[in-house]
N, C-alpha and C positions, 0 to 999 in steps of 0.2 A: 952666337954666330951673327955676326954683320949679314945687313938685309942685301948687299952687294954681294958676299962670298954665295947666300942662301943663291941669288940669282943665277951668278956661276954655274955652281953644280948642279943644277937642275937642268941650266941647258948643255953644260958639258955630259950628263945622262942621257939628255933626248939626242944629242949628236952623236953621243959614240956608238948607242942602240944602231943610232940611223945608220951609219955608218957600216956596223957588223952586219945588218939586213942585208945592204945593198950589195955588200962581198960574199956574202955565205948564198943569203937567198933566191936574189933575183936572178944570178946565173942561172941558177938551176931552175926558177920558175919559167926563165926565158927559152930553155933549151926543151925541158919537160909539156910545159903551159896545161899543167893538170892541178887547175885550182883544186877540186875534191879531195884528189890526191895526195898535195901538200898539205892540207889541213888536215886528212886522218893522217900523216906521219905522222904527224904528234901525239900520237896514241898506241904507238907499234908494240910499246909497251907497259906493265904497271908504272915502272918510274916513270915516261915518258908522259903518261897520262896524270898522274897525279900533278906535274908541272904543267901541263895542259887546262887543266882545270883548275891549275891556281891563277894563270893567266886570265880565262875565260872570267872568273868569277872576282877577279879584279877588274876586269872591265866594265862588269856589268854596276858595281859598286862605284868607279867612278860616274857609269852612268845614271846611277840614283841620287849621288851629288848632284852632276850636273845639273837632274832637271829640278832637284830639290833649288838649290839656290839662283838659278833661272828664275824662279817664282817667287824663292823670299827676298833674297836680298838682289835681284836683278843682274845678275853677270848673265852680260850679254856673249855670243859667241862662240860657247862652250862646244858648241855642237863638234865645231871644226874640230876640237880637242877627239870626240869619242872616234869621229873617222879616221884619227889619226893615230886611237889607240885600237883601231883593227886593222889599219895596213899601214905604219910597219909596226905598230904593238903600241903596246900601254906604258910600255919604259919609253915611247917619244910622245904618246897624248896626255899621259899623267901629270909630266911633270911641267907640260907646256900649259896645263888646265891650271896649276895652283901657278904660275909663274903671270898668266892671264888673269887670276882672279884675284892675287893681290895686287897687279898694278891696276885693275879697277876701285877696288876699295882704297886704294891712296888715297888715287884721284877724286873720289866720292869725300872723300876724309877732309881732302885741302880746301881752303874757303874758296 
């Protein structure tokens, strides 16, 4: 895959994510405004909760990335990525993190 299609789809990912959040959720967070709420729906039941926890624990794995190569190889910024993979998720901070951290290492690459 071309490192241009790679780019694409990862922001065609974080956009469509973003995209279905702000139709499906924010109405209802807007009407509702019960954060606690909304986050244990996602647990109402075993399947719902097993897909809950594969979110959460992708999160937290990007966030072991994050601080991991924060520290070794210096990608700056990451941070913005984890906030943004708990409101509106990890399918818009994930793929904005490795989209962020290869145009860092380019540029670190290029004389």
């Amino acid at each position: 895959m071309k490192e241009q299609t790679f780019n694409i789809a990862l922001l065609g990912i974080a956009v469509t994510f973003f995209l279905i959040f702000a139709a499906l959720v924010v109405p209802a967070l807007a009407n509702d405004q019960d954060l606690v709420g909304a986050f244990a729906a996602g647990f109402v039941n075993p399947y719902a909760s097993g897909y809950s926890i594969d979110v959460v624990l992708c999160w937290v794995t990007l966030m072991v990335w994050v601080v991991y190569d924060a520290r070794e190889i210096s990608i700056r910024h990451g941070w913005l990525c984890l906030v943004l993979g708990i409101i509106p998720g990890v399918a818009v901070g994930f793929p904005l993190y490795l989209l962020l951290r290869n145009r860092q290492l380019k540029h670190a690459a290029d004389p």
